[in-house]
Structure formats: C-alpha cells, structure tokens
RODODO-848420 format. One record per atom (N, C-alpha, C): residue in one letter; atom name; residue number from 1; x, y, z. Coordinates in nm, 4 decimals. Layout:
# residues N
(site "A", "CA", NUM, (X, Y, Z))
...
# end
This chain:
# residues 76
(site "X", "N", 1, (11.3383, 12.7262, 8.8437))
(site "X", "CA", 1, (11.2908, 12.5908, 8.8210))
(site "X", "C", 1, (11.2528, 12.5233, 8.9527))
(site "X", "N", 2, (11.3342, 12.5363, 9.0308))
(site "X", "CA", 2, (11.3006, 12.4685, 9.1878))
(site "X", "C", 2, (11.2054, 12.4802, 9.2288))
(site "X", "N", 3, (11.1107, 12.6455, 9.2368))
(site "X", "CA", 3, (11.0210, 12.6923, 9.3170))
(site "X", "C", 3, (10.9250, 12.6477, 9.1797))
(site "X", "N", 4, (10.9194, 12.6420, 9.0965))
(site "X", "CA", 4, (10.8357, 12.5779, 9.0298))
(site "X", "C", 4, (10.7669, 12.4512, 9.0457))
(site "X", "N", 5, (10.9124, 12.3631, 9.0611))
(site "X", "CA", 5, (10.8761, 12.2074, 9.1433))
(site "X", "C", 5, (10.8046, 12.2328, 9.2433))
(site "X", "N", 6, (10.8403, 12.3029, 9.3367))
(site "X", "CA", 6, (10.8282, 12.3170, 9.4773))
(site "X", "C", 6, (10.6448, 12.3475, 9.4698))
(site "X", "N", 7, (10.6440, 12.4210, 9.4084))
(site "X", "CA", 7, (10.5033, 12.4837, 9.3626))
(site "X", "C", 7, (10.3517, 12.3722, 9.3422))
(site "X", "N", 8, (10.4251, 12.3286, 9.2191))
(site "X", "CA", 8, (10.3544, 12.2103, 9.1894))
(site "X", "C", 8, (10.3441, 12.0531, 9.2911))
(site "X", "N", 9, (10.4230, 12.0530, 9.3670))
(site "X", "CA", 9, (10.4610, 11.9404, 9.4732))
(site "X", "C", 9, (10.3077, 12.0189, 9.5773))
(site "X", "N", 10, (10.2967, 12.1340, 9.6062))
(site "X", "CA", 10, (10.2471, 12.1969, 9.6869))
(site "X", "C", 10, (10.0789, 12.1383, 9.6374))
(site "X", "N", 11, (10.0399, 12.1987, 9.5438))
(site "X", "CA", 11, (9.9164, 12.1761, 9.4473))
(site "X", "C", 11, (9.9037, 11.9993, 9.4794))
(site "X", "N", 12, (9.9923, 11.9508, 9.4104))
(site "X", "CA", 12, (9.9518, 11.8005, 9.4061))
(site "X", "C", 12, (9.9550, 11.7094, 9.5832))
(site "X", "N", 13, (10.0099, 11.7444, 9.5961))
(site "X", "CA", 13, (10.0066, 11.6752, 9.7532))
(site "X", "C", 13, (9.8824, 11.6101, 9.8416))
(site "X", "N", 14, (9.8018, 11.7351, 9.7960))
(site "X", "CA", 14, (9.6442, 11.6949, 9.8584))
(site "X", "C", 14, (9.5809, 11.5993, 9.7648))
(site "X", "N", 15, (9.6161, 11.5945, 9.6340))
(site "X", "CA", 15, (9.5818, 11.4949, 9.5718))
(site "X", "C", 15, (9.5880, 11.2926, 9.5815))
(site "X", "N", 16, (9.7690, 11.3725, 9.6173))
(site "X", "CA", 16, (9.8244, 11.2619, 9.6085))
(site "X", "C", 16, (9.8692, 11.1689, 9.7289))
(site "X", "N", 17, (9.8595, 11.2324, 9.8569))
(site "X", "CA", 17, (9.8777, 11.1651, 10.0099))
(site "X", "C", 17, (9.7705, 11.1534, 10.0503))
(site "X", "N", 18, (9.6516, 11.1283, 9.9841))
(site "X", "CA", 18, (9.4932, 11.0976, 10.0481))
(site "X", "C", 18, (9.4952, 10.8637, 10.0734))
(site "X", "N", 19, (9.5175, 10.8863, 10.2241))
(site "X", "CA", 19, (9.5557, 10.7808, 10.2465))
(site "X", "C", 19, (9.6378, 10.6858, 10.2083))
(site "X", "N", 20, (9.7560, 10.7622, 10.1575))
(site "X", "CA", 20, (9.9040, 10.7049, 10.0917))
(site "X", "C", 20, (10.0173, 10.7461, 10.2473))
(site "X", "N", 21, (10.1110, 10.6814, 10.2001))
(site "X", "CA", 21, (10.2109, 10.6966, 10.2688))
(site "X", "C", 21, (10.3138, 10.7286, 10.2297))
(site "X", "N", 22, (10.3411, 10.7694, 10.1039))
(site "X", "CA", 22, (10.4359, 10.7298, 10.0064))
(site "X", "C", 22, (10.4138, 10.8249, 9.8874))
(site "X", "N", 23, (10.4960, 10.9468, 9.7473))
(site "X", "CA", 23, (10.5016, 11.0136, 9.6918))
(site "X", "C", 23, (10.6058, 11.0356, 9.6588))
(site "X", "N", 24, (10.6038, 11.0031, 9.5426))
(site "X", "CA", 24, (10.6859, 10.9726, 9.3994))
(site "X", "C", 24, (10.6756, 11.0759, 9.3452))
(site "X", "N", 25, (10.7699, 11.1411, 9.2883))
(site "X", "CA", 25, (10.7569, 11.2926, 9.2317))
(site "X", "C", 25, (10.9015, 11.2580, 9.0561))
(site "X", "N", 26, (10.8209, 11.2491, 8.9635))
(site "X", "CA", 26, (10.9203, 11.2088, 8.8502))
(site "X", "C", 26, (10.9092, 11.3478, 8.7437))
(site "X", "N", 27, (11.0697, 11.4393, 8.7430))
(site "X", "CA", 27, (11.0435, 11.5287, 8.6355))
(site "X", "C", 27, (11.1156, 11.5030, 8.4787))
(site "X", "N", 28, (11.0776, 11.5471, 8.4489))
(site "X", "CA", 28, (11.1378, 11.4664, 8.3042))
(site "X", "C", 28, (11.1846, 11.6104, 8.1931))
(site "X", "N", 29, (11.2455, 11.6088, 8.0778))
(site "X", "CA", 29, (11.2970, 11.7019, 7.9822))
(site "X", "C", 29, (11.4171, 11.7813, 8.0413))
(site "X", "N", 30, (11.4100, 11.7753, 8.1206))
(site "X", "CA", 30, (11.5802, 11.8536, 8.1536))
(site "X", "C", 30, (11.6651, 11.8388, 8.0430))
(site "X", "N", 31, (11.7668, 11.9637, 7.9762))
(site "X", "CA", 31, (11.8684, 12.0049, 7.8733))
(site "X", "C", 31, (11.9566, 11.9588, 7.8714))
(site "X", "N", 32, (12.0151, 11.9153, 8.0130))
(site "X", "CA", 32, (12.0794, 11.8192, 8.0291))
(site "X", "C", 32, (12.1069, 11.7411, 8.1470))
(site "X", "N", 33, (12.2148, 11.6558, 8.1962))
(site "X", "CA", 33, (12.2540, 11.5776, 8.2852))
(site "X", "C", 33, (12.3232, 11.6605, 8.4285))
(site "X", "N", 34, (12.3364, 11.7608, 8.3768))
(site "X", "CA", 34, (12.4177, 11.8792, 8.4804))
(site "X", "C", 34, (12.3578, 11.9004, 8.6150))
(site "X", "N", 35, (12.3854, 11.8818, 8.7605))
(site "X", "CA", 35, (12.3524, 11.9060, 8.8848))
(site "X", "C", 35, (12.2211, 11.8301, 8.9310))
(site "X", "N", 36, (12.1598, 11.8757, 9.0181))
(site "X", "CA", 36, (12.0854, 11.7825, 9.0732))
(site "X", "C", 36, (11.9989, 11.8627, 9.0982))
(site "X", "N", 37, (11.8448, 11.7878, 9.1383))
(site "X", "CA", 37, (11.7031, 11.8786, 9.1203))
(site "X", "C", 37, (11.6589, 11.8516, 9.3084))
(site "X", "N", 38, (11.6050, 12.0112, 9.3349))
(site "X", "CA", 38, (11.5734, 11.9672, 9.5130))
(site "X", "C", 38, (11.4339, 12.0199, 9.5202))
(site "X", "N", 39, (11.3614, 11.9081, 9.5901))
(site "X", "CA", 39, (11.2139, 11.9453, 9.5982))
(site "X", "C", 39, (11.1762, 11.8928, 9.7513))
(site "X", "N", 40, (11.1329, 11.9901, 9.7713))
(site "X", "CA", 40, (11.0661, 12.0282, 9.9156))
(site "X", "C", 40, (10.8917, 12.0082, 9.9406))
(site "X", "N", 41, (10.8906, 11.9418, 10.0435))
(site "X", "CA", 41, (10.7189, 11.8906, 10.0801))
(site "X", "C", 41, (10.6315, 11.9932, 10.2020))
(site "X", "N", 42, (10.5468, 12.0703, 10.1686))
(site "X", "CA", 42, (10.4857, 12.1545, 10.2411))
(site "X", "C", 42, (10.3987, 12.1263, 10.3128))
(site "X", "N", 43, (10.3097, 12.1448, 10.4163))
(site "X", "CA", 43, (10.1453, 12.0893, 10.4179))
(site "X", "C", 43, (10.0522, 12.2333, 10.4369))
(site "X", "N", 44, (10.1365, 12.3252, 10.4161))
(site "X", "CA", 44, (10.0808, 12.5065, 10.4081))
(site "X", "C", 44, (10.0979, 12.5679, 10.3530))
(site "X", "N", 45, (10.0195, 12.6654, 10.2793))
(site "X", "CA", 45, (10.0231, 12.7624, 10.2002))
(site "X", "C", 45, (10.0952, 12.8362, 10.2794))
(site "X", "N", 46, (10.0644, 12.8694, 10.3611))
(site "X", "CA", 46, (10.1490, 12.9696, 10.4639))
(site "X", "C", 46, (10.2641, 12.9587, 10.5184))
(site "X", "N", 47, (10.3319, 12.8286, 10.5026))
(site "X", "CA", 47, (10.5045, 12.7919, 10.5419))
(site "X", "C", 47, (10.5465, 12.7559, 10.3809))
(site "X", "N", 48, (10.4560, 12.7535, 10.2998))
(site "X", "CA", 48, (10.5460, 12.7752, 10.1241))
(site "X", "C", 48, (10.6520, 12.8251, 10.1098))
(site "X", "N", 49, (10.7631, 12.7831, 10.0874))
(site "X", "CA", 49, (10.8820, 12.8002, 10.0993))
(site "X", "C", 49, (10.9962, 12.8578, 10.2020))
(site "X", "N", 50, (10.9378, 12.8497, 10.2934))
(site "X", "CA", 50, (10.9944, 12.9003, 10.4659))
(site "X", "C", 50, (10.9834, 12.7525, 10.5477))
(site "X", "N", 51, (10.8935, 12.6940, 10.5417))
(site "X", "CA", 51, (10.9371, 12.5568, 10.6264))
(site "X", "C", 51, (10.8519, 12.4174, 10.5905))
(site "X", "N", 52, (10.9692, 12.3521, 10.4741))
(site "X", "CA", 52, (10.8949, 12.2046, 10.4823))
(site "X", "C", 52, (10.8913, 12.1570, 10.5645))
(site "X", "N", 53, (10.8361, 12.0249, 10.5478))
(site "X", "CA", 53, (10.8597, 11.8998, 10.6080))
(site "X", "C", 53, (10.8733, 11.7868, 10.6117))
(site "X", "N", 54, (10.9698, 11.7965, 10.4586))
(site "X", "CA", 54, (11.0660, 11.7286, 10.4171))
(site "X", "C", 54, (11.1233, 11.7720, 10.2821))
(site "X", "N", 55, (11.2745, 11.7354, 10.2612))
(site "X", "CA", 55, (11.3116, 11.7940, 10.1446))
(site "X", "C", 55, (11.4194, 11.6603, 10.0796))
(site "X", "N", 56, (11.4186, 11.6719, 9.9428))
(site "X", "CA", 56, (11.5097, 11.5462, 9.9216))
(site "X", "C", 56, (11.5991, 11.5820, 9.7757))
(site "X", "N", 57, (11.7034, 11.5384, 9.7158))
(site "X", "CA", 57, (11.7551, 11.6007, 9.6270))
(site "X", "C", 57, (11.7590, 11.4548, 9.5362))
(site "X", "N", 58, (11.7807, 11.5160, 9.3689))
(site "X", "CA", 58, (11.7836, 11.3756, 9.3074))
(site "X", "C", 58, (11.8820, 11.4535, 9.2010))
(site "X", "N", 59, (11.9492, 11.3032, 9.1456))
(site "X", "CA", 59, (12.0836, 11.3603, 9.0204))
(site "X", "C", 59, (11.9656, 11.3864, 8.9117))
(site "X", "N", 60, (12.0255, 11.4149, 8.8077))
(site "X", "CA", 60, (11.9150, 11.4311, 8.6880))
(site "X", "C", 60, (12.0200, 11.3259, 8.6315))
(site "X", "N", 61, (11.9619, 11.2324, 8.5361))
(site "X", "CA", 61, (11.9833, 11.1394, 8.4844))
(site "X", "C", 61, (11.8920, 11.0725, 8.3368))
(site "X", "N", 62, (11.9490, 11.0727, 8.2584))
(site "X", "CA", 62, (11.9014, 11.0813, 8.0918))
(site "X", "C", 62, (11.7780, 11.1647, 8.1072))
(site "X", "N", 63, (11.7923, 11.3125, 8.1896))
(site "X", "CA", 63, (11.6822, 11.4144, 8.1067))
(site "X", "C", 63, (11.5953, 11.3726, 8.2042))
(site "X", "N", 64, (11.6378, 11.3135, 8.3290))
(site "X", "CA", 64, (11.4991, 11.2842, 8.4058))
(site "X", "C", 64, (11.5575, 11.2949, 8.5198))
(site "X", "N", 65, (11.4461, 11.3065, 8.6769))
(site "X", "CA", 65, (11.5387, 11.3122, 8.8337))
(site "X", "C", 65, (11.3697, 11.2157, 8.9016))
(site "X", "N", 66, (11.3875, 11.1536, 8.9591))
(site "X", "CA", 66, (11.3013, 11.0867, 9.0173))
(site "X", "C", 66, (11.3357, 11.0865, 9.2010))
(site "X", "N", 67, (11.2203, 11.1892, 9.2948))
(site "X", "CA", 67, (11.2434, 11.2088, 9.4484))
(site "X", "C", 67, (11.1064, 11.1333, 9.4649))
(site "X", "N", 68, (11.1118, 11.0409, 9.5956))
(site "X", "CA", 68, (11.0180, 10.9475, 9.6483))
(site "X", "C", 68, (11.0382, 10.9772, 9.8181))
(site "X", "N", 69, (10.9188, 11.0496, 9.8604))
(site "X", "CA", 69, (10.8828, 11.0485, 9.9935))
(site "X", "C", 69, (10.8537, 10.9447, 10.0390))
(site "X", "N", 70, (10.8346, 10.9208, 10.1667))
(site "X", "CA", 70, (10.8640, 10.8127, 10.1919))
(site "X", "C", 70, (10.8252, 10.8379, 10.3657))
(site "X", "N", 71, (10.7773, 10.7350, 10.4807))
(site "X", "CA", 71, (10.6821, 10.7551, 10.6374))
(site "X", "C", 71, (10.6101, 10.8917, 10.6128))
(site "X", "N", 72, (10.4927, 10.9066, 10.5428))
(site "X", "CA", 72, (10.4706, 11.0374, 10.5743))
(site "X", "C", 72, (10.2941, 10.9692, 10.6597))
(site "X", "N", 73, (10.2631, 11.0868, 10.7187))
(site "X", "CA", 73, (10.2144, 11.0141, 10.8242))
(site "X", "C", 73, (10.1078, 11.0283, 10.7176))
(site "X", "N", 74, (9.9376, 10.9771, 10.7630))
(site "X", "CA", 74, (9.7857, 11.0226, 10.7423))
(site "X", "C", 74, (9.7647, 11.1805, 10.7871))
(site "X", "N", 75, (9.7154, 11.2671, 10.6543))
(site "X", "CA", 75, (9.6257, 11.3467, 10.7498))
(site "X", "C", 75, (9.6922, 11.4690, 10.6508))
(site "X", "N", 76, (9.8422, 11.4680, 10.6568))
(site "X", "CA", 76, (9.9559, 11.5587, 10.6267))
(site "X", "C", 76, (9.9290, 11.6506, 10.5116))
# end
C-alpha cells in the first residue's frame, strides 16, 4: 500500500507543485482505523524510493489519513 501512495504522490507532484508551495495528499477507504499511513515526496524517477525529500506520516482516522507538505520550494 505505501509504495503505491508513494507511487502516485510521484505521478501527481508535477501536476500539483506547478507554482504552489504547499500539497495536500488525502487517502480515503482504509478497513480500518489501525496504524498510520507514510508517504514520501520525490522530485526523480531515479531516487523513487531511495531518496525523498520529504516524508511525513498520518494516523488513519474514520477510514481516512490526510499528509500536507508544506515550504516546498518553486521548481521541485
């Protein structure tokens, strides 16, 4: 499930930091309330899962975990 997030965080990024500063990442349907969800921010295909550059963890909470990046520079 992680590298899945991780995956999709990867894909959307270029979408979504085009002159933002800021990325909100909300997953939703989780089975249940159990442990916490960790998603990692890339800016390379080629450091994909060997070196973000930034990572943040969230509880899961009613079936949902909501991680919000936060100073990321222009450009990234």
């Amino acid at each position: 499930m992680q590298v899945v997030i991780s995956y999709l965080m990867l894909l959307l990024t270029g979408l979504v930091m085009q002159a933002q500063n800021s990325i909100e990442v909300t997953m939703t349907n989780f089975e249940n309330n159990n442990g916490q969800v960790h998603v990692g921010l890339y800016d390379s295909e080629e450091k994909f899962l060997e070196q973000y550059i930034l990572a943040k963890r969230a509880d899961i909470v009613d079936g949902r975990a909501v991680v919000t990046f936060t100073g990321i520079t222009d450009g990234v």
